[in-house]
PyMOL CGO cylinders between C-alpha atoms (Angstrom):
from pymol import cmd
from pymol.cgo import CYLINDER

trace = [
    CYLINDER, 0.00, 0.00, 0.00, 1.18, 3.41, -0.81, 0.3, 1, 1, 1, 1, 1, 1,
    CYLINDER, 1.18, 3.41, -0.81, 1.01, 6.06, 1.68, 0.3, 1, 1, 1, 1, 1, 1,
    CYLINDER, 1.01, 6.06, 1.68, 1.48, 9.70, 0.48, 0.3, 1, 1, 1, 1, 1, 1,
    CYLINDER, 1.48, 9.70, 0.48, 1.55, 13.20, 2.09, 0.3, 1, 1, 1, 1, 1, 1,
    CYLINDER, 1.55, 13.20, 2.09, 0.90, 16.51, 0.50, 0.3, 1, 1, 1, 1, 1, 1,
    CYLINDER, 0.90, 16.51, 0.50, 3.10, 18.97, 2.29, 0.3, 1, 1, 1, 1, 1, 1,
    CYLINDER, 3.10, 18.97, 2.29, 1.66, 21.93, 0.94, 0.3, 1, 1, 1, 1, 1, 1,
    CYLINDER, 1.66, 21.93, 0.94, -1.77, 21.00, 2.38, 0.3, 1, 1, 1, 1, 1, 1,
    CYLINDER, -1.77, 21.00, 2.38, -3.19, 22.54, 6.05, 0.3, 1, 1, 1, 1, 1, 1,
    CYLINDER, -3.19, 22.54, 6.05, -3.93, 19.05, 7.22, 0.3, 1, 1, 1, 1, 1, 1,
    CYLINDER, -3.93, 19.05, 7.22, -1.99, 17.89, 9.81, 0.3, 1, 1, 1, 1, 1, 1,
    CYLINDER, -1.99, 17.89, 9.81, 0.24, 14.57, 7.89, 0.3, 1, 1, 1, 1, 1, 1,
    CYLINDER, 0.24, 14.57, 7.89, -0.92, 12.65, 11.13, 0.3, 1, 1, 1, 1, 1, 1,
    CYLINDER, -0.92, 12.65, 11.13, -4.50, 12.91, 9.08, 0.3, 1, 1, 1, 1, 1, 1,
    CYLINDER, -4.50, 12.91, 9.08, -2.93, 12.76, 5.58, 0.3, 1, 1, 1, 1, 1, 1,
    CYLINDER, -2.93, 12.76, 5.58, -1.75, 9.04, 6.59, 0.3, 1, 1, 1, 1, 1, 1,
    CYLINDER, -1.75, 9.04, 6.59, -4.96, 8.01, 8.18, 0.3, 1, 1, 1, 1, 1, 1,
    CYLINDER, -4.96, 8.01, 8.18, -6.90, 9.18, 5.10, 0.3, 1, 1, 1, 1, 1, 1,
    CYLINDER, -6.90, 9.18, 5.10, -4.45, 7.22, 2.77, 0.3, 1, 1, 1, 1, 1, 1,
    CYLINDER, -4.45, 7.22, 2.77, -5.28, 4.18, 4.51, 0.3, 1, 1, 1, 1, 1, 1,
    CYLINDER, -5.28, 4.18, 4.51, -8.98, 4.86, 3.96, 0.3, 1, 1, 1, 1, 1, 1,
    CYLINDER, -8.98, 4.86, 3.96, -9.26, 5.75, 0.65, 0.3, 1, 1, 1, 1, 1, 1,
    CYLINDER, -9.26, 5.75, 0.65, -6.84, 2.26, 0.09, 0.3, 1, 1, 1, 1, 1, 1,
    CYLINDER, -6.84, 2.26, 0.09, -10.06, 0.68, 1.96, 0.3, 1, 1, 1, 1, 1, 1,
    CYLINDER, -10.06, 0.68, 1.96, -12.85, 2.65, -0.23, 0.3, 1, 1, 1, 1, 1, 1,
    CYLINDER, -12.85, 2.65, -0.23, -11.33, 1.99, -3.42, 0.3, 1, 1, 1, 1, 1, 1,
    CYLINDER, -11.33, 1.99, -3.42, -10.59, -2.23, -2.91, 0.3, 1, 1, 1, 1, 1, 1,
    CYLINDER, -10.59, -2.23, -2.91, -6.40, -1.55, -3.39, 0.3, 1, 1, 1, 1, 1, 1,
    CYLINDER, -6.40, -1.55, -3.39, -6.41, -2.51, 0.78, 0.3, 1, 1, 1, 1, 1, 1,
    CYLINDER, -6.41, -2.51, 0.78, -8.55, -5.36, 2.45, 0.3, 1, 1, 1, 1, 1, 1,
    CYLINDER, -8.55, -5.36, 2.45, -9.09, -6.54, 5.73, 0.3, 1, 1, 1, 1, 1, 1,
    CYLINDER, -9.09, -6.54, 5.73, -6.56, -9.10, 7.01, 0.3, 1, 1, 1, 1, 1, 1,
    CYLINDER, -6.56, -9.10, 7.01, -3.98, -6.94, 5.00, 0.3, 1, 1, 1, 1, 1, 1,
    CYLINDER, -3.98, -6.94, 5.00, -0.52, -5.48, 6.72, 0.3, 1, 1, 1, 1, 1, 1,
    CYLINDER, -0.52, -5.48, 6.72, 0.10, -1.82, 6.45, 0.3, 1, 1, 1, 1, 1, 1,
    CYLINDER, 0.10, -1.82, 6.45, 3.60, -0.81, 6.14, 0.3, 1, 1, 1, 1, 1, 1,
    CYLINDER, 3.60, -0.81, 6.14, 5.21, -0.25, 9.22, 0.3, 1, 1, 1, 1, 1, 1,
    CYLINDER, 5.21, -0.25, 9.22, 5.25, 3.08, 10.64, 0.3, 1, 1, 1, 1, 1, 1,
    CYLINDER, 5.25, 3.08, 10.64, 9.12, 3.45, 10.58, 0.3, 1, 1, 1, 1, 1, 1,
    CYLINDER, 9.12, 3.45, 10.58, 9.20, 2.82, 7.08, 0.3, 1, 1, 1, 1, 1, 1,
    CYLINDER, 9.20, 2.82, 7.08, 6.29, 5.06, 5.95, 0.3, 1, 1, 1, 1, 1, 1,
    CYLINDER, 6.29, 5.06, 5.95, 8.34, 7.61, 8.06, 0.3, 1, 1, 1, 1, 1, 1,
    CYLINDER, 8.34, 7.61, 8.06, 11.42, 7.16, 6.77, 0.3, 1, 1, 1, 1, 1, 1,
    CYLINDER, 11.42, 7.16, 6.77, 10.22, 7.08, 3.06, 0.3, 1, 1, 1, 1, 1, 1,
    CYLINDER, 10.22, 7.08, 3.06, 8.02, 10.07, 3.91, 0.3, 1, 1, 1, 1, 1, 1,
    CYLINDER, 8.02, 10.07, 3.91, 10.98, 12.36, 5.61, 0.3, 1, 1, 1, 1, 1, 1,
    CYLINDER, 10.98, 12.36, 5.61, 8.43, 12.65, 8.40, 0.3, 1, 1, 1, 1, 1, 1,
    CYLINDER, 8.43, 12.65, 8.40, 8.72, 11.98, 12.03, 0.3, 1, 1, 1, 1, 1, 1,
    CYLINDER, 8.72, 11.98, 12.03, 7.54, 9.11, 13.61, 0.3, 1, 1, 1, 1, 1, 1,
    CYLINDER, 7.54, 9.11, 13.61, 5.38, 9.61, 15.85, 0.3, 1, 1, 1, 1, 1, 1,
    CYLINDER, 5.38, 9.61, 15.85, 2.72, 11.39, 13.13, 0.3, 1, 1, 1, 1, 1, 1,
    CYLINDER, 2.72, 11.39, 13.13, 2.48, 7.99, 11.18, 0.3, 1, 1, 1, 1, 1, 1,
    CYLINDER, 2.48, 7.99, 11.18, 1.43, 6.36, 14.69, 0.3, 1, 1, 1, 1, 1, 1,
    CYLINDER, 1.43, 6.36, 14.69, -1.00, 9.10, 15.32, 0.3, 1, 1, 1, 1, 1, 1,
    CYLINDER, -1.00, 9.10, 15.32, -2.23, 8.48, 11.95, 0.3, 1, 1, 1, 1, 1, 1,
    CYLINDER, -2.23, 8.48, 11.95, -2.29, 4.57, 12.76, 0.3, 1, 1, 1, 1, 1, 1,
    CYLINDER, -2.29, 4.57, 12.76, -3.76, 5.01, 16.13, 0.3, 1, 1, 1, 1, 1, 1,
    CYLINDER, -3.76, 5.01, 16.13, -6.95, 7.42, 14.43, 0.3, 1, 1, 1, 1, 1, 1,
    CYLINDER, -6.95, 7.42, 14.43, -7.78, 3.95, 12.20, 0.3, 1, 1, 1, 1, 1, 1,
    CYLINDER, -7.78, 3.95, 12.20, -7.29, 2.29, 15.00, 0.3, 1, 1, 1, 1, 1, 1,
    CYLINDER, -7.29, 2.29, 15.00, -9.62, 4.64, 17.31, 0.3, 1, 1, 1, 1, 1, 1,
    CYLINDER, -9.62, 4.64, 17.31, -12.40, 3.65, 14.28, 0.3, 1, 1, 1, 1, 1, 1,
    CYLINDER, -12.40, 3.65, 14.28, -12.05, 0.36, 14.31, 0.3, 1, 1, 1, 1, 1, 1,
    CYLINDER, -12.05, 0.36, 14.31, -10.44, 0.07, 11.07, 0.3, 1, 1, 1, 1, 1, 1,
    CYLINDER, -10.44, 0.07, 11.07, -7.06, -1.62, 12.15, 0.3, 1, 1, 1, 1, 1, 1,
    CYLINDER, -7.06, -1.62, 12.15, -5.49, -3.05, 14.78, 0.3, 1, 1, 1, 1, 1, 1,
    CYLINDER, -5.49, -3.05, 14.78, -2.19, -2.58, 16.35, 0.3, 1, 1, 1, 1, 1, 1,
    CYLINDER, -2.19, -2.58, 16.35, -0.55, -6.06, 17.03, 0.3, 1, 1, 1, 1, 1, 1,
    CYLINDER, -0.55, -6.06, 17.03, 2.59, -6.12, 19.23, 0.3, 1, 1, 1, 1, 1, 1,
    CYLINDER, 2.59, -6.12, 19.23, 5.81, -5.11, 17.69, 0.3, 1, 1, 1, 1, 1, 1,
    CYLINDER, 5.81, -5.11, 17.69, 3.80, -2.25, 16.52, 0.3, 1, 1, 1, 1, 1, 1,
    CYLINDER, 3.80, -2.25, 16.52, 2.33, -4.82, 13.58, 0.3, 1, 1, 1, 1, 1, 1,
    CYLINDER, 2.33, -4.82, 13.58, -0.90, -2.80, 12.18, 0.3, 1, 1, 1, 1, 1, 1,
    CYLINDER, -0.90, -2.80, 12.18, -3.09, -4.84, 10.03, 0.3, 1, 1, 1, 1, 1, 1,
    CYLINDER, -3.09, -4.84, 10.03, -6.57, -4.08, 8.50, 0.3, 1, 1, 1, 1, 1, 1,
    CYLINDER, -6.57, -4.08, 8.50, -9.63, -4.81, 10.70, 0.3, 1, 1, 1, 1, 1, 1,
    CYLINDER, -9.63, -4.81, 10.70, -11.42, -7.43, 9.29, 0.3, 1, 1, 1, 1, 1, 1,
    CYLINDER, -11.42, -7.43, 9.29, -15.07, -5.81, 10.06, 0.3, 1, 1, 1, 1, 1, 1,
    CYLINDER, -15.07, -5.81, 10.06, -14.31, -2.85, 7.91, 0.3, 1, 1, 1, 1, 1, 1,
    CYLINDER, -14.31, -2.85, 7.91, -17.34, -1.38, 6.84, 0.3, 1, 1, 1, 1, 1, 1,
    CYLINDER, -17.34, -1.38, 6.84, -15.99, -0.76, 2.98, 0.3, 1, 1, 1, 1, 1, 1,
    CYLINDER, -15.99, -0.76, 2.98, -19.86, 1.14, 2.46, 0.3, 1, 1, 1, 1, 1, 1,
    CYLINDER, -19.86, 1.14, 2.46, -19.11, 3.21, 4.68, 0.3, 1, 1, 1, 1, 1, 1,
    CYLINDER, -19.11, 3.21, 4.68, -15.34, 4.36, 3.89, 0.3, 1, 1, 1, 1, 1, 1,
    CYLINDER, -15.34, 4.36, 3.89, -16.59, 5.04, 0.45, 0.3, 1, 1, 1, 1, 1, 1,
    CYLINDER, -16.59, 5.04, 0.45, -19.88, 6.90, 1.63, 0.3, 1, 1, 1, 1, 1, 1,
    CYLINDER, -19.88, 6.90, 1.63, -17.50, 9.25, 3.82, 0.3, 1, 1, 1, 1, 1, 1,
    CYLINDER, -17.50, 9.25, 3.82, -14.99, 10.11, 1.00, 0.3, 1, 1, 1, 1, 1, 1,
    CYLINDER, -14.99, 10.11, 1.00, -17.89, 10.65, -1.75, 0.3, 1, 1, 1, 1, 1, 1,
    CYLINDER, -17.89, 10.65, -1.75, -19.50, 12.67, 0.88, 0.3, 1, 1, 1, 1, 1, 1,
    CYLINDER, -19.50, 12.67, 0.88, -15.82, 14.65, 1.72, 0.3, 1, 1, 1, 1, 1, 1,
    CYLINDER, -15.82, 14.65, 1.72, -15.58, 15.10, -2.41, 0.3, 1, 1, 1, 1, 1, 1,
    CYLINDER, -15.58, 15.10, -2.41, -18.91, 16.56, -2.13, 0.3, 1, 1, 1, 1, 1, 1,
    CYLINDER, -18.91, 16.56, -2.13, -18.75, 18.82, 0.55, 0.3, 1, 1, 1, 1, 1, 1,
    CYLINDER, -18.75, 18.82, 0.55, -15.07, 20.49, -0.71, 0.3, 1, 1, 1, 1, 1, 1,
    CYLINDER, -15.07, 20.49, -0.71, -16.71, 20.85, -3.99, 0.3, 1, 1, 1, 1, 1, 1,
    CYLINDER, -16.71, 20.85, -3.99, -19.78, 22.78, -2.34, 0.3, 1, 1, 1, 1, 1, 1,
    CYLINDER, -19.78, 22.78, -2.34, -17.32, 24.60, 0.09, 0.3, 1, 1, 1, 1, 1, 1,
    CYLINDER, -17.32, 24.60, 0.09, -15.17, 25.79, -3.59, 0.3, 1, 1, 1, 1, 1, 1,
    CYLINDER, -15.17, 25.79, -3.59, -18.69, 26.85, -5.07, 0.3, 1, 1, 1, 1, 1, 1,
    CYLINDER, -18.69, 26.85, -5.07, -19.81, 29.12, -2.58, 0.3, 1, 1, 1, 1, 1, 1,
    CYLINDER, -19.81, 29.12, -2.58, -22.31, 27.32, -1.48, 0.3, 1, 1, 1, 1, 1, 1,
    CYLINDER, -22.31, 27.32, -1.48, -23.74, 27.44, 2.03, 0.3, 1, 1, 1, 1, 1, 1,
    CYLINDER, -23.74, 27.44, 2.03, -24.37, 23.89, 4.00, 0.3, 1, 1, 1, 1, 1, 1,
    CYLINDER, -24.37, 23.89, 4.00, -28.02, 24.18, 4.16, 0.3, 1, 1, 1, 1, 1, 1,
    CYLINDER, -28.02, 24.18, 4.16, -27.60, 24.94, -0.45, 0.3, 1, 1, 1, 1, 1, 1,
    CYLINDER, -27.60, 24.94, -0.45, -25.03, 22.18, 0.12, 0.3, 1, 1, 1, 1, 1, 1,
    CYLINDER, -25.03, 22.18, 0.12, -27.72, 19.88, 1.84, 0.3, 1, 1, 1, 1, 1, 1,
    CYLINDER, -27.72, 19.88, 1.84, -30.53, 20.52, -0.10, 0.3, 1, 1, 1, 1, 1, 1,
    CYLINDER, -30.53, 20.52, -0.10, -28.58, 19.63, -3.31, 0.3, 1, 1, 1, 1, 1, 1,
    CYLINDER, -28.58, 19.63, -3.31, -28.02, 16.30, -2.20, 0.3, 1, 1, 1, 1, 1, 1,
    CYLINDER, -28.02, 16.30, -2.20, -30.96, 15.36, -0.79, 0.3, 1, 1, 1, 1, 1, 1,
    CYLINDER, -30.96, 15.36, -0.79, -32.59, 16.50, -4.24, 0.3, 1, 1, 1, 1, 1, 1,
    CYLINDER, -32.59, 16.50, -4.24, -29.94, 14.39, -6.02, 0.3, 1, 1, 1, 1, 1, 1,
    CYLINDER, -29.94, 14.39, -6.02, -30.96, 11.33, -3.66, 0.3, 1, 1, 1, 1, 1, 1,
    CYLINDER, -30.96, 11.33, -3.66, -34.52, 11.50, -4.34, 0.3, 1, 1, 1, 1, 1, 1,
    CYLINDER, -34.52, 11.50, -4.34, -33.98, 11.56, -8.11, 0.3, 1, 1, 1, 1, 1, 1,
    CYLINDER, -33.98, 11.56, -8.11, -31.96, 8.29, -8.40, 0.3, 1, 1, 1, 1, 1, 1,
    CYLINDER, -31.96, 8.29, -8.40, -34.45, 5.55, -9.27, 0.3, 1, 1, 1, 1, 1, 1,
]
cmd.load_cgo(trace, "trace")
């Protein structure tokens, strides 16, 4: 699995590796019973410290979405809800898109409630 950071962004990397590891689970390219790198590695090919790729492992972990084996082993939880992982980053696609527009939450809302109840 490949982890990346964008250094220019204002999310913390702790998130940035977190939210790596669930798009991997949205889109099918990670599945439960699968290892994630380990955290010294993804730091050390990152350049970044640590300690923010276990914060980043301990959020998934906080969510049930992996679990931290001794030896600091994480691997994929295998009751990850795949549905929902996808739902959340559609739904985080959607609501940067409405933020760039201009559009207020309530516009933001009502757009895709109306675009729910027109799907057959």
């Amino acid at each position: 699995m490949l982890i990346t950071v964008d250094f220019a962004s204002a999310q913390p990397l702790s998130d940035q590796v977190a939210g790596a590891v669930r798009t991997a689970l949205a889109d099918g390219t990670a599945a439960p019973g699968d290892r994630l790198p380990s955290a010294r590695n993804v730091a050390a090919s990152l350049g970044i410290n640590l300690h923010t790729v276990l914060r980043g492992y301990q959020q998934l972990r906080d969510e049930g979405l992996v679990e931290l084996r001794r030896g600091r082993t994480a691997v994929i939880s295998g009751t990850t809800d795949r549905l929902r992982l996808r739902l959340e980053a559609a739904a985080r696609e959607f609501a940067a898109t409405a933020r760039q527009a201009g559009a207020s939450d309530e516009q933001a809302m009502a757009a895709a409630q109306a675009a729910l109840r027109d799907l057959p």
